[in-house]
C-alpha positions in Angstrom: -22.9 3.4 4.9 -24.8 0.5 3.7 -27.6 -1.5 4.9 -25.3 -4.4 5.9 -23.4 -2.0 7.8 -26.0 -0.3 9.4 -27.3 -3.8 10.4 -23.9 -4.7 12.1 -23.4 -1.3 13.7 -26.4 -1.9 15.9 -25.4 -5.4 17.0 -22.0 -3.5 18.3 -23.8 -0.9 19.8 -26.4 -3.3 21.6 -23.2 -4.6 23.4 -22.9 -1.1 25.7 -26.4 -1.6 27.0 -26.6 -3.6 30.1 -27.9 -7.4 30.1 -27.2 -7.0 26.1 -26.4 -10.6 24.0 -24.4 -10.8 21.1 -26.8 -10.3 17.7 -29.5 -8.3 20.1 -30.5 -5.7 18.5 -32.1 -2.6 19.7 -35.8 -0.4 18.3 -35.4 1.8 15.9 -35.4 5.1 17.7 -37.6 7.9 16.4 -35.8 10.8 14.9 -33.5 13.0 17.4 -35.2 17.0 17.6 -32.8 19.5 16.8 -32.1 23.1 17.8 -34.3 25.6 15.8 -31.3 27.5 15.3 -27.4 27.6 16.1 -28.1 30.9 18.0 -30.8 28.9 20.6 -28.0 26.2 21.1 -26.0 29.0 21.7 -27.7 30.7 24.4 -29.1 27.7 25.6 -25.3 26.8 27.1 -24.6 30.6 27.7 -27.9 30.7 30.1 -26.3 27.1 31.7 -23.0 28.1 32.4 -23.5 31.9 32.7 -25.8 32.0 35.8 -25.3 32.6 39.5 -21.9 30.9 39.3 -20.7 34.3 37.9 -22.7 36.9 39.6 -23.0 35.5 43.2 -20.8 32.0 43.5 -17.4 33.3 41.6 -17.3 37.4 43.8 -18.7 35.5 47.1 -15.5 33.1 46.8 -13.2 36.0 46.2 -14.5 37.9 49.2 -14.5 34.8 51.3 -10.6 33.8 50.3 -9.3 37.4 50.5 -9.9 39.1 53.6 -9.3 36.3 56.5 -6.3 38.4 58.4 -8.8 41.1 58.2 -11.4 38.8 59.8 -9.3 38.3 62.3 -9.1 41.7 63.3 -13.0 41.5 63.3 -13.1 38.9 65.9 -10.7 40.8 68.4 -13.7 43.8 68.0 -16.5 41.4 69.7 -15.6 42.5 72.8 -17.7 45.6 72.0 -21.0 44.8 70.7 -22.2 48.0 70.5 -19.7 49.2 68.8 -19.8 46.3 66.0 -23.4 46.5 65.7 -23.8 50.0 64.9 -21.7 48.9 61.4 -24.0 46.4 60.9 -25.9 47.6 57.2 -29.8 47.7 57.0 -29.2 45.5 53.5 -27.9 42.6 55.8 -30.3 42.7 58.4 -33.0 43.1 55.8 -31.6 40.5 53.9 -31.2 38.0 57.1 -34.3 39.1 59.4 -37.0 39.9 56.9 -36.3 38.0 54.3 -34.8 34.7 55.8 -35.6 34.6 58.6 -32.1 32.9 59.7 -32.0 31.1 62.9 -28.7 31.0 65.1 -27.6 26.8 63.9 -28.8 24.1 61.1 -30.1 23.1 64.7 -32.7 25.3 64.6 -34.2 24.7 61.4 -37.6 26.4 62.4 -40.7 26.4 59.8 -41.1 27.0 56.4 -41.2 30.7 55.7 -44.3 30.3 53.5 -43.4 33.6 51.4 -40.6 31.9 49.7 -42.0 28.3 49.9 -44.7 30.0 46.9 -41.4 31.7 45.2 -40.1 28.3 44.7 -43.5 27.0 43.8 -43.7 29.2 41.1 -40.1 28.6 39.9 -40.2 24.7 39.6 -43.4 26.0 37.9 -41.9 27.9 35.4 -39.1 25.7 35.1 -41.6 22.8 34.2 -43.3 25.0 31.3 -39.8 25.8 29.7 -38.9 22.3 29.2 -42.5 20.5 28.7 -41.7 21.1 24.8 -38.4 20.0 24.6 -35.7 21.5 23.2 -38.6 23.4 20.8 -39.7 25.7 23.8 -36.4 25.9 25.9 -34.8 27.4 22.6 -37.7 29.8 22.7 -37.1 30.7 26.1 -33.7 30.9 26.4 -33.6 34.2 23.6 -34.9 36.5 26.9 -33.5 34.3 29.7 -30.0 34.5 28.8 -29.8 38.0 27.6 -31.9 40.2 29.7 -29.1 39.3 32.8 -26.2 41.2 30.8 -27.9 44.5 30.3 -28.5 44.6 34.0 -24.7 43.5 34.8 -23.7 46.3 32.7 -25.9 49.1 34.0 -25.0 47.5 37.6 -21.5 47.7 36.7 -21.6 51.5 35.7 -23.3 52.4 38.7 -20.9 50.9 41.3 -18.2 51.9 39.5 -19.5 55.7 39.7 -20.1 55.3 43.7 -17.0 56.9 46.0 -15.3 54.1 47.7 -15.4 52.1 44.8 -12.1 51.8 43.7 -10.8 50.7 47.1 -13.3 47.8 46.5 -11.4 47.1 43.2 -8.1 47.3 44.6 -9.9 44.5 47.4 -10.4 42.5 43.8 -7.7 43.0 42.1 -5.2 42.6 44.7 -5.6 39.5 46.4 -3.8 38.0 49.7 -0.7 36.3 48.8 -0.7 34.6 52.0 -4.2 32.8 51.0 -2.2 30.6 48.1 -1.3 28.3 50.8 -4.5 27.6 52.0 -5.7 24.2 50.1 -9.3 25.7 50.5 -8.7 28.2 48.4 -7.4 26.0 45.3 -10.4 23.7 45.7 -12.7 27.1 45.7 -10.8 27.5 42.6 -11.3 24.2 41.2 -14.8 23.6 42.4 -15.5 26.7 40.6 -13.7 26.4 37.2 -16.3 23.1 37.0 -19.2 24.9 38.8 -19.2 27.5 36.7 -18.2 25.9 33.1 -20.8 23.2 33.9 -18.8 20.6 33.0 -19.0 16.5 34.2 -22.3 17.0 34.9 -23.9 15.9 31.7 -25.9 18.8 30.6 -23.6 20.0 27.9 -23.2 16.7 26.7 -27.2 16.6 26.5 -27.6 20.0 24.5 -24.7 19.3 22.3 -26.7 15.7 21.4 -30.1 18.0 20.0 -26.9 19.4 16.9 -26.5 18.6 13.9 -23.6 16.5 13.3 -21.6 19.0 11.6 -22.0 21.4 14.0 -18.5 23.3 15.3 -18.2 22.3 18.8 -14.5 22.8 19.0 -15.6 26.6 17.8 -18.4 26.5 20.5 -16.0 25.5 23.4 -13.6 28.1 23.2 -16.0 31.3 22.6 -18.4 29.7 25.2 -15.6 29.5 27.9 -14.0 33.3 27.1 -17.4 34.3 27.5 -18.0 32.9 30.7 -14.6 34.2 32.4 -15.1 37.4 31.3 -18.8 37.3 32.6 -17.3 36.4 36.0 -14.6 39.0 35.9 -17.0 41.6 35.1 -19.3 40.7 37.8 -16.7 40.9 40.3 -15.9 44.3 39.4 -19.6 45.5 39.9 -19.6 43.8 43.4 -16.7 44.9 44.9 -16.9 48.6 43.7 -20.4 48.1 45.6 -18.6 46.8 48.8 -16.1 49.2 48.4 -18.9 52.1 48.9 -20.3 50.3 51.8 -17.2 50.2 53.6 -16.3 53.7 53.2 -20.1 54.7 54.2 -19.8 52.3 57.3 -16.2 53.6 58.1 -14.8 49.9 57.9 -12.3 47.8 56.4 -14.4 45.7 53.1 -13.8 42.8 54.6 -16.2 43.5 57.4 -18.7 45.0 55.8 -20.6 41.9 54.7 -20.5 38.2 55.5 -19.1 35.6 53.0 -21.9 33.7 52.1 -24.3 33.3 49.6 -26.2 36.2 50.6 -23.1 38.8 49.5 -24.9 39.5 45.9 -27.9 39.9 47.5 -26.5 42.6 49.9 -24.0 44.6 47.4 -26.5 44.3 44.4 -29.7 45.8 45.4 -27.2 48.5 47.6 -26.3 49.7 44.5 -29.9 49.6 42.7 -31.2 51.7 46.2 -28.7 54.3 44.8 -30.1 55.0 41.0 -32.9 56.6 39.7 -36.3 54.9 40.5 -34.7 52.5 42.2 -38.1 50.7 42.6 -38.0 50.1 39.3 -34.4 48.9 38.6 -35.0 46.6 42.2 -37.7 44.9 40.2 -35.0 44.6 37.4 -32.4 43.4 39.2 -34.6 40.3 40.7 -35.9 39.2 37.1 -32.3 39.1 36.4 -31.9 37.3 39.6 -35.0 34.6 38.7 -33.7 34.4 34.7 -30.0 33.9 36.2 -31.4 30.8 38.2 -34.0 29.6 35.8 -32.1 29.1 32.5 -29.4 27.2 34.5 -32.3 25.2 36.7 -34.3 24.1 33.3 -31.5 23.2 31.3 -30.4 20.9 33.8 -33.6 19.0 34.1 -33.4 18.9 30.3 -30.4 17.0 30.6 -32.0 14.7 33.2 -35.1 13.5 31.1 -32.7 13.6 28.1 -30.4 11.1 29.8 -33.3 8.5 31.2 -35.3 9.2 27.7 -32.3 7.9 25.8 -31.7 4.8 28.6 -35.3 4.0 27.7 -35.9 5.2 24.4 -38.6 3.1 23.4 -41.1 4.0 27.1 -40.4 7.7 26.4 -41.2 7.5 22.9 -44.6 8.9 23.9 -44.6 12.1 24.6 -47.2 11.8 27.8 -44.6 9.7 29.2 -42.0 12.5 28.8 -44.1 15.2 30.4 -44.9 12.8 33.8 -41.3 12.2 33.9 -41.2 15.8 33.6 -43.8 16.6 36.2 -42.3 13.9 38.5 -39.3 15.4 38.6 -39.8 19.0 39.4 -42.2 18.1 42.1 -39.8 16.3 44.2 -37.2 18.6 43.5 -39.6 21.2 44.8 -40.6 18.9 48.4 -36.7 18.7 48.6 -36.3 22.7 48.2 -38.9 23.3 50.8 -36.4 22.1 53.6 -33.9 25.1 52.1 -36.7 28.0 52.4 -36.8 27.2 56.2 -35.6 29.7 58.5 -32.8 27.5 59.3 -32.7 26.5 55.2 -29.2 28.5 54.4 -27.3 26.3 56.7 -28.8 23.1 54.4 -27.8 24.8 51.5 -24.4 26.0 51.6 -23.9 22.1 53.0 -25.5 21.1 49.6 -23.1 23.4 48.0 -20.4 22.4 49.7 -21.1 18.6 49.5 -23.4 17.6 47.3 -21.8 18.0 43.2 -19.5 20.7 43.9 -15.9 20.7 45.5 -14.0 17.1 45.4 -16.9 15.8 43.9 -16.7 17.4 40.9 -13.1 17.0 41.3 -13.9 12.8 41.1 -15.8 13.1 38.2 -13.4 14.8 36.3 -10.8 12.2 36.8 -12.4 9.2 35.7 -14.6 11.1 32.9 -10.7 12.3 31.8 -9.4 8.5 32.1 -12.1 7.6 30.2 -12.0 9.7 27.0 -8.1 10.1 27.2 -7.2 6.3 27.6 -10.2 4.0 27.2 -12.0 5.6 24.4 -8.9 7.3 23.2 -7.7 10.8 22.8 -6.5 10.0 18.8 -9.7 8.7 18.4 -11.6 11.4 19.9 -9.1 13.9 18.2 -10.6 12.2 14.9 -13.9 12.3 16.1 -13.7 15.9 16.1 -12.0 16.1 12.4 -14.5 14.2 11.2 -17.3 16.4 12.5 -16.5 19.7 12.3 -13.8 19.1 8.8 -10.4 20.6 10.0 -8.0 19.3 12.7 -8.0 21.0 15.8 -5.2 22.3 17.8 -2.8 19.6 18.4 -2.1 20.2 21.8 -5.8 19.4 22.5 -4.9 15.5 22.3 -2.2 16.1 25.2 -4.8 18.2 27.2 -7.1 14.9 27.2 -4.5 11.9 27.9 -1.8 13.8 30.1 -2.9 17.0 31.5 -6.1 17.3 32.3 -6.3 13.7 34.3 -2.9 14.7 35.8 -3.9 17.9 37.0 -7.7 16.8 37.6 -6.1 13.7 39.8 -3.6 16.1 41.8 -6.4 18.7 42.5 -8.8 15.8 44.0 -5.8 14.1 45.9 -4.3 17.6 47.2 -8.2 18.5 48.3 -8.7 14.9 49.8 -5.8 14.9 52.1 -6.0 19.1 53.0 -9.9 19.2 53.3 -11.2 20.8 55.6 -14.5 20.7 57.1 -17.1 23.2 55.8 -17.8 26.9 58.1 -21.2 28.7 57.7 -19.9 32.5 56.9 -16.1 31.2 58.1 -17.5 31.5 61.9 -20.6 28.7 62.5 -19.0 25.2 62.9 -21.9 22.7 61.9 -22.0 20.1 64.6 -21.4 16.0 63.7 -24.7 15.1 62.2 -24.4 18.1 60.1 -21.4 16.8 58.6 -22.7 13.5 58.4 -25.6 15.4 56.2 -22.9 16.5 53.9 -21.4 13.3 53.5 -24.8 11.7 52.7 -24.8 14.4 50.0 -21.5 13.7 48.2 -22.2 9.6 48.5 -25.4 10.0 47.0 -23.8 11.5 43.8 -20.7 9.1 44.0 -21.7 5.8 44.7 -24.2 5.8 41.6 -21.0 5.1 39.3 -20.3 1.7 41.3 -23.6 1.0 41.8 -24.4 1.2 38.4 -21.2 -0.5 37.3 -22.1 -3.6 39.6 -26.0 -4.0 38.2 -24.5 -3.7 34.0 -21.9 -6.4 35.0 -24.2 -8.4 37.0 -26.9 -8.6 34.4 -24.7 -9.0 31.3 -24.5 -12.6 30.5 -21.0 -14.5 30.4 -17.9 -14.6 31.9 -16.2 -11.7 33.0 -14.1 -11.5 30.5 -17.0 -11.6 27.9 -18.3 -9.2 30.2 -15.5 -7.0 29.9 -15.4 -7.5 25.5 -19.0 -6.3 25.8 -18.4 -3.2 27.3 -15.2 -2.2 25.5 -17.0 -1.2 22.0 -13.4 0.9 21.1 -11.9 -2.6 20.1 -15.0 -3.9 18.4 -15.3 -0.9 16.1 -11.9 -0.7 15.9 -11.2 -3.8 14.6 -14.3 -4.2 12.6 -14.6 -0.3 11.2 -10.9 1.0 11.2 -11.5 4.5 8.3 -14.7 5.5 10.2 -15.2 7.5 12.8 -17.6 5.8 15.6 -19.4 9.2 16.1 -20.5 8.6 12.5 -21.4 5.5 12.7 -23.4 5.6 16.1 -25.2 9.0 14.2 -25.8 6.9 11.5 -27.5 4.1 13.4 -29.6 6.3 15.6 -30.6 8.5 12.4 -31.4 5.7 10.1 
């Protein structure tokens, strides 16, 4: 591409940045970093999407969305305390006593339990220190983080498989309660998951994929990425249940009783099944590291994507690097004040409502629509299709353009609707109702995420000059490169501009 070209590229591409004119143009940005390697690219989005998703979210949700009639059955028992409290396991109380500390209601949100205030400390510490660099030190990192986790699964899955009792716990897995598939809770489980755990529409894959080279294969990427992930999740569910399936044949109960369907499930049939091997001391301190790496690689990758995505809005601040690292620093310091109300000994209620509420569930679902509108129809699927040709050098699966203009919105859009008018309000450990305000906390959450895309929609138009309707040109750059650029790709020519 020429100078001339180049020059009118970035006139085009000034038009997508709010309060633009026609003929502004914008600094030359400095040169983009890049992956050391395709392999710390690679492990970078295996250590984002293959986290606690797969080893605690994905088997919690199965447990919780398969044993209801069962839970039934364990309400009719309360009428004997002594009875049900002699099946209680010292894991749970361990787990809920020692550990957290849990109080009886988000009402009670008692004080900071000072032991794990420090734990998170040191996490948003670490997490700080793996991104400080860029994507230089968090491809570093990411060669232990996001590898050390499968040895454990595997030796974790060869011991509870080993255990007697374990393959009713399969079965439990395997064989799940038709009855459930009416429940809409159980498909936006599903849904909420399939995003949750893939990491898509939030951004961060979009932000690791921008530190490629252009050539780079994403349409390889995606589809070993996301068999990875499933089978990471499937595997995981085997090595919890077999666990569960021991505990229940120990406790003389049905596996649906014998743990509560929470968050704190991995952290019961995991380290039950690490108190059973060898020096278990040993493997227990292995199994947390895997436990810290699970949550670390997927907690600095997302504030990579964050100062990636307010770097690029204001490219030419962030240029220096000091700037960066306060940005940085700024970041994981309130996101460690705002984690301090979740190591409280009422803190599990706040989180599952942050789970529930806050970017997961028919949030998610939202974004997905309009992120599927808007590559599909107003960008374009043909042109995206091409997009894809032009980077990688070979046409992808045909059926890929249909995926992003009919299915994917259609199925995204009945999911959100379906979970809209069936929802139903959140239950700590399907017994503890929250009371109003509690609610009203979770719906403070999922505004917080959604209004920003009106919001921000408001200020562009409101400080673009012209009519409306000039408005409206500025923002559709499809046409203008369309029209102006109709044998190259825009991906190019955007690379181009910002490389040049």
């Amino acid at each position: 591409m020429d100078q001339r070209q180049n020059t009118q590229v970035q006139r085009q591409v000034s038009l997508i940045q709010p309060g633009a004119k026609p003929g502004d143009t914008q600094p030359k940005p400095v040169e983009r970093e890049q992956w050391g390697s395709k392999i710390e690219f690679i492990l970078a989005v295996a250590g984002h999407i293959i986290g606690l998703g797969n080893v605690w979210r994905f088997p919690y949700l199965c447990y919780k969305n398969g044993g209801d009639g069962c839970f039934e059955h364990g309400q009719n028992q309360t009428l004997h305390p002594h009875l049900f409290g002699n099946s209680s396991s010292s894991v749970v109380e361990f787990w809920e006593r020692r550990i957290l500390g849990l109080s009886s209601g988000i009402d009670e949100i008692g004080s900071i339990r000072w032991d794990l205030a420090l734990c998170l400390l040191l996490a948003w510490t670490l997490c700080y220190f793996c991104v400080w660099k860029g994507v230089k030190s968090t491809g570093k990192v990411v060669y232990f983080t996001a590898t050390f986790p499968y040895v454990m699964l595997v030796v974790l899955l060869v011991r509870g498989l080993t255990l007697p009792g374990a393959k009713d716990g399969v079965m439990f897995y395997l064989y799940p309660d038709p009855s459930r598939l009416t429940d809409p809770e159980v498909w936006m489980d599903a849904g909420s998951q399939i995003f949750y755990s893939y990491g898509v529409c939030t951004g961060v894959l979009t932000s690791l994929g921008s530190y490629n080279k252009y050539n780079n294969n994403c349409y390889r990427d995606c589809v070993y990425l996301c068999l990875l992930n499933s089978l990471t999740s499937f595997v995981a569910g085997f090595a919890i249940f077999s666990v569960l399936g021991f505990m229940a044949k120990e406790q003389g109960v049905d596996i649906s009783l014998v743990a509560e369907s929470g968050p704190g499930l991995a952290f019961i049939a995991y380290p039950r099944a690490v108190a059973l091997m060898p020096l278990p001391q040993l493997w227990a301190i292995f199994f947390f590291i895997m436990i810290i790496f699970l949550g670390l690689d997927s907690e600095f990758v997302y504030q990579e994507a964050l100062v990636t995505t307010i770097s690029d809005m204001y490219p030419t601040f962030f240029q220096n690097e000091c700037h960066r690292k306060l940005l940085l620093l700024a970041i994981s310091v309130g996101s460690f004040f705002v984690g301090l109300l979740m190591v409280t000994e009422g803190g599990l209620y706040i989180f599952q409502l942050f789970d529930y509420y806050a970017c997961s569930g028919m949030t998610l679902l939202l974004f997905a629509v309009l992120q599927s509108v808007c590559i599909g129809w107003i960008y374009g699927a043909d042109r995206q299709y091409d997009n894809i040709q032009d980077m990688i050098g070979y046409r992808p699966w045909p059926y890929m353009k249909y995926c992003w203009q009919y299915f994917t919105p259609a199925i995204c859009t009945c999911t959100f609707l379906f979970s809209l008018v069936k929802y139903t309000p959140l239950k700590f450990n399907n017994t503890y109702e929250y009371p109003w305000w509690g609610y009203a906390i979770g719906g403070f959450f999922t505004l917080s995420s959604t209004l920003l895309i009106p919001l921000w929609m408001l200020y562009a138009v409101s400080i673009t000059p012209g009519t409306l309707k000039q408005v409206w040109t500025h923002f559709t750059v499809r046409t203008n490169f369309q029209d102006m650029y109709k044998n190259i790709s825009v991906t190019q020519l955007i690379f181009d501009v910002t490389h040049s």
